[in-house]
Structures are given as C-alpha cells and as structure tokens.
C-alpha positions in Angstrom: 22.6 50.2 107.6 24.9 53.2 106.3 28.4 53.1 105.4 29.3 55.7 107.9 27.7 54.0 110.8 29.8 51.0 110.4 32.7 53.4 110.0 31.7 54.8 113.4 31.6 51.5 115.0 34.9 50.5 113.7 36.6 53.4 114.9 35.2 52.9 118.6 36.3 49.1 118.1 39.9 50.4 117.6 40.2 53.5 119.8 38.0 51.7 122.7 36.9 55.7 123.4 33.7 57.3 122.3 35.5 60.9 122.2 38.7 59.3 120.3 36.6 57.7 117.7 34.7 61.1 117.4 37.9 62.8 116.2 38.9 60.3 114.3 35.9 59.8 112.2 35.8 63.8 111.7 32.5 64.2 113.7 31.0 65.6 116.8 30.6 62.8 119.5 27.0 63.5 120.0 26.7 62.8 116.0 29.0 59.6 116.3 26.7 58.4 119.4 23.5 59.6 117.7 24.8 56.7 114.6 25.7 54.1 116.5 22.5 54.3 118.3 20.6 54.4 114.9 22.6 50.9 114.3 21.8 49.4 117.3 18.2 50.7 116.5 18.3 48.7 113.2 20.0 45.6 114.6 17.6 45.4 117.3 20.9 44.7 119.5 23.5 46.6 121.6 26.8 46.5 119.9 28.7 47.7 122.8 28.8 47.1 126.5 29.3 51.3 128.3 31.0 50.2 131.9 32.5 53.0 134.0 35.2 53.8 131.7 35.7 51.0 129.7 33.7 50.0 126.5 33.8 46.3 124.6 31.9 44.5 122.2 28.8 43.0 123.1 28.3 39.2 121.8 26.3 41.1 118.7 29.1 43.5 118.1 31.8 40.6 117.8 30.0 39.1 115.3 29.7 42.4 113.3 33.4 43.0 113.5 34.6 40.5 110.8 31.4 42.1 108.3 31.6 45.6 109.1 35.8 45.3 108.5 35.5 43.4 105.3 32.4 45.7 103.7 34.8 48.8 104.3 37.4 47.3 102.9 36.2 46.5 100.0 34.0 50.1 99.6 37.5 51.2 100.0 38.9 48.6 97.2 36.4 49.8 94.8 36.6 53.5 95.2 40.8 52.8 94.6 39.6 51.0 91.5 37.8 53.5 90.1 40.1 56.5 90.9 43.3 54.7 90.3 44.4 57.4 87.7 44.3 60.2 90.3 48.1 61.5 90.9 49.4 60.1 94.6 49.7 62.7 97.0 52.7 62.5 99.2 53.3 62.4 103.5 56.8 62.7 104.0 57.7 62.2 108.1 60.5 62.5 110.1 60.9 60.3 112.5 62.3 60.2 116.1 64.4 57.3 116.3 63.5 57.0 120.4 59.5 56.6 118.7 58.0 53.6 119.7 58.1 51.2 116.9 54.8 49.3 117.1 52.7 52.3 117.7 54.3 54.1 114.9 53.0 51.0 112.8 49.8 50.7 113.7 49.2 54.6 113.2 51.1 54.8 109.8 48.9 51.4 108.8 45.8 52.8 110.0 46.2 56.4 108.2 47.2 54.4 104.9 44.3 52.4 104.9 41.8 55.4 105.6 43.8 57.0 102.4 44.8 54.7 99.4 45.7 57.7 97.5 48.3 58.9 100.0 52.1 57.6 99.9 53.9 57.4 102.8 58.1 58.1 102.9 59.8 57.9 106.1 62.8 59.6 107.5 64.5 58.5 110.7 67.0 61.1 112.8 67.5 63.0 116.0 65.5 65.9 117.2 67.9 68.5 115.8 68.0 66.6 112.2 64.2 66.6 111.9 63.7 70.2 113.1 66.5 70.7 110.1 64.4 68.6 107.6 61.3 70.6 108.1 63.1 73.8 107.6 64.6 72.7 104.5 61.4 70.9 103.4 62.5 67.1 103.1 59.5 66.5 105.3 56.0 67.6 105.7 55.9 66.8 109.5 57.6 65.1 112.0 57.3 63.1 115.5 59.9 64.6 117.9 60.3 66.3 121.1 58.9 70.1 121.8 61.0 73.0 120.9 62.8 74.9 123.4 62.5 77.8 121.5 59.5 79.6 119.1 61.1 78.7 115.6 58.2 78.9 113.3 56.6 75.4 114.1 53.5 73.7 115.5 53.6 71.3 118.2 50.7 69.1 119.1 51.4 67.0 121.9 50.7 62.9 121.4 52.2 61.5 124.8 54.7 62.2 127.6 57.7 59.6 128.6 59.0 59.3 131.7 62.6 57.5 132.3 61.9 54.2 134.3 64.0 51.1 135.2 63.5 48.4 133.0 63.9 44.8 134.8 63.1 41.2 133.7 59.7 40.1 135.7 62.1 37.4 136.8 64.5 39.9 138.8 64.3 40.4 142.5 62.8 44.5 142.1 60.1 43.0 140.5 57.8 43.2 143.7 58.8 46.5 144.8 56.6 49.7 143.8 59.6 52.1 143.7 63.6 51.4 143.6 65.9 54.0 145.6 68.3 55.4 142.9 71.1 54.1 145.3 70.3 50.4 145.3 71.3 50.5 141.7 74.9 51.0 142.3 77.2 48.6 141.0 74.7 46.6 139.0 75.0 45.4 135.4 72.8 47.9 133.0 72.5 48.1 129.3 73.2 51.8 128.0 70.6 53.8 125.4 73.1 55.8 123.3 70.4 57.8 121.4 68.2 58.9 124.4 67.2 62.7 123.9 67.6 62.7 128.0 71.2 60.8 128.1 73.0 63.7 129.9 70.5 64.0 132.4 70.2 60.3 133.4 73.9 60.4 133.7 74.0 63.7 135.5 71.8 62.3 137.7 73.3 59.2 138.3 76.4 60.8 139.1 75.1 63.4 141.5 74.0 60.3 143.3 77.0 58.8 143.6 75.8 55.8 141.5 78.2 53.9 139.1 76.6 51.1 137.0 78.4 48.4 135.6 77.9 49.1 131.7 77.9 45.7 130.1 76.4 46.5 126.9 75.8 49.8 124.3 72.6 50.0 121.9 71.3 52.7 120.0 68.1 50.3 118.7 65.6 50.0 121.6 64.4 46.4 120.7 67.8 44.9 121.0 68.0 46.9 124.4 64.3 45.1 125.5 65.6 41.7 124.0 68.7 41.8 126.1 67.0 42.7 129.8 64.3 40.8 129.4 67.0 38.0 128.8 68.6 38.9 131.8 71.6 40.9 130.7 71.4 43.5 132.8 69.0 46.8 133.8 68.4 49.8 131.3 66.3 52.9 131.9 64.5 54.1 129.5 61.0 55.9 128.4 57.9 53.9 129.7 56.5 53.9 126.3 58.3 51.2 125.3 57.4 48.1 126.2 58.0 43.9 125.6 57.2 40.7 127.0 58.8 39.7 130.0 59.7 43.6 130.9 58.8 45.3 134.2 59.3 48.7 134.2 59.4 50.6 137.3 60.1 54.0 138.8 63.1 55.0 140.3 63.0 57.1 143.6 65.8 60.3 142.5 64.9 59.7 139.0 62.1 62.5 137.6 63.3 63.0 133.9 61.2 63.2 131.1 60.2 64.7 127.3 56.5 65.6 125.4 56.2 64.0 122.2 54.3 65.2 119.7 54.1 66.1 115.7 55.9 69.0 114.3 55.6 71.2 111.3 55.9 74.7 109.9 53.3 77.1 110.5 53.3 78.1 106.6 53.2 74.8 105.2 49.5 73.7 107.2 47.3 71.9 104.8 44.7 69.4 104.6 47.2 66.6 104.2 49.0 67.4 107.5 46.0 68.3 109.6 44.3 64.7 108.7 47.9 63.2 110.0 47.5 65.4 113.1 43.8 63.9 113.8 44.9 60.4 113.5 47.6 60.8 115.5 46.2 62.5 118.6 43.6 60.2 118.7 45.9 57.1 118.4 46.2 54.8 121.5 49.9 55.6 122.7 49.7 53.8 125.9 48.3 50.1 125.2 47.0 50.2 128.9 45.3 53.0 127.9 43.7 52.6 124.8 42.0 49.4 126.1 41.5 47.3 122.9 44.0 45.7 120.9 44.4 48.0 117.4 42.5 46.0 115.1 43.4 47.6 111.6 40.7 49.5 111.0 40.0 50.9 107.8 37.7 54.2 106.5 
C-alpha cells in the first residue's frame, strides 16, 4: 500500500467523481484508476461501488476512511515537522462577498491542509474592488464575476448562479415547480443590498408591474436565509446558496444570472496560483452535485 494510492482514494471520497479527483490529485484519470485498482488488488476488496453516475464507498472502503485520513495526516504532520524552518509562502484572495460561505470553507480548508507551508489572507469586496486589488497587487487572485471587458486578467469559470425565489418549505409555493413573476405582487420579501444583479431584478420587477412589500434590508446572505426560512418574508437570490428549511424555486419572467470564477493577472501566473486554480475547479460547488459530503481531506 503506497502513499499516493490512499491519496487517490481520499480525493474520490471527497469529490465523489473519478475525473475531479484526477485533477485534483495532479494526475491523468487513467493513472488515478490504474492506483486505485492496484489498491483494491492488494486489499483483495472493492473500495468503491461505480453506479450510473454515482460512486460510494463500499462496506471495505468505509472502514479505510478513518485509516487512510489519519496515516495522511500524520505523513503530512511529519513532513511540517521536519521542514518547519522553510519561509511561508503567501495566497492572498479577494473575495466576493455574494461567495458562498460554506463552500468557500471547505475549499480554503481543503487547499490548507494539502499545503502546511502556505498562508492564507483573505480580503472581502465587490467586484469592482477586487478587480482594483489585483491591479494594485493586494491580492494574488480573486473569486468574482467575469469581466466585461479584456483587462489583462484570467478567468476560469467555477459555477454559474441563477436568481431564484427563496421560500420557507412551509409556504404555500412550495409545491409548485415554477411561480409566475406576477403572483409575487404585494408580498412581504427580504431585500439583498449587495447582489451584483440588484438593478436587474429590480428592473425586472418593475417592468412587470410587480411591487413587493420590502420588510427587511441585508447585505449578509445568512441573516437573509435565517430570516425566510423563519418566515419573514421571500428573497431572491443566487441558487448557490442554500440552508435548512429553504426552497428555492424558479420564477417564470425571471432569467438573470452571473459566472463565477477565479481571477488574476496574466503576468503574475505562478505555481502558487495555478495549484489554487486546480483545487478550485475541481471543488464541489453544487452540494447536489458533488454527491458526498466534503470530508476534509488532506494530501
């Protein structure tokens, strides 16, 4: 059993996809398939169970989890031991303040654990302050919105929002597949202040002849959760975020949405940046879509 086969197997364990856990671990996926195999060979068990689109631990690879996590860690413990003395590099990232919060953890938790001799400084803002960072240099890279214009950046896409109506699974719409923009007139709703799309939505509302009933202003997206799913009122926002006892649903009249993805200057690429750019675009966004629950996994 090699180090960099139970690497493999922890990566597929947290991105629940073969061609994720590929990019992730730096390696073809033929080469990542060809090791896991060569672990299975060894254990004389399947560790994974391949349906049509979906893969989870076998009985065997459950009870490998809790092992194969804590031998990494501590191959990981030992070589920060030993190389304690070497000078922290630095990540600085701008931030989107729209970014979903719990996804943002899990990557920046996952990245610092693959690299103990990284430092991680955050900066929150608005598209146009980020963009403004980079040029000046206060941060290496940042999560926001594609430009509208060439300005001497790379953009790799990490997911696309689309505006929905967020209601409590309680509420009356929460049955229906779609909600006719009209139907919202009149009705209590909780405003986002910071949305990069706010003129549209209201634009669009107002084209519609739609006046809600605005009962409460936020500019923090888990306040603006809390508060629907307590029954305050409705809020649209991105269908990336997410919270118990939400629904979120579309809304016929409503089509407005933004890519998301990590920016930096074209002249500033390194091996530091292009390691953050791999672990993000192989992070799982969407929780439906990522299938397994992220499990901190460590290189």
């Amino acid at each position: 059993m090699d180090i960099y086969q139970l690497r493999y197997f922890l990566a597929i364990v947290e991105t629940g996809n073969f061609s994720r856990a590929a990019e992730r671990s730096f390696v073809s996926q033929p080469t990542l398939s060809t090791g896991i195999k060569k672990l299975e060979a060894e254990l004389g068990t399947t560790l994974f169970s391949r349906e049509a689109r979906k893969i989870s631990l076998t009985e065997a690879g459950r009870r490998l989890l809790p092992h194969a996590r804590t031998i990494i860690y501590e191959c990981n413990a030992a070589k920060s031991e030993v190389s304690r003395r070497s000078p922290l590099r630095r990540l600085q990232l701008g931030l989107l303040r729209t970014a979903p919060t719990q996804r943002i953890s899990a990557l920046v938790n996952d990245f610092a654990k693959a690299h103990g001799d990284i430092q991680i400084s955050i900066k929150e803002g608005a598209a146009a302050q980020l963009q403004r960072w980079l040029d000046e240099g206060r941060v290496n890279v940042a999560l926001s919105i594609r430009p509208e214009t060439e300005s001497g950046l790379s953009f790799a896409r990490l997911y696309r929002w689309k505006y929905m109506l967020a209601i409590p699974t309680s509420h009356s719409f929460a049955s229906r597949s779609l909600i006719p923009l009209a139907e919202l007139d009149r009705l209590d709703f909780l405003h986002r202040t910071h949305c990069e799309a706010e003129s549209e939505l209201t634009r669009a509302f107002a084209n519609a002849g739609v006046s809600p009933n605005i009962v409460f202003r936020t500019d923090q997206d888990d306040k603006a959760l809390a508060l629907v799913s307590a029954g305050l009122g409705l809020c649209m926002m991105p269908d990336i975020l997410s919270a118990p006892g939400i629904a979120l649903l579309p809304v016929d009249g409503i089509n407005i949405g933004r890519s998301i993805g990590l920016l930096w200057r074209k002249t500033e690429e390194n091996d530091l940046i292009r390691s953050f750019q791999m672990f993000a675009t192989s992070h799982g966004w969407y929780p439906e879509r990522s299938g397994n629950k992220n499990l901190a996994w460590a290189r």
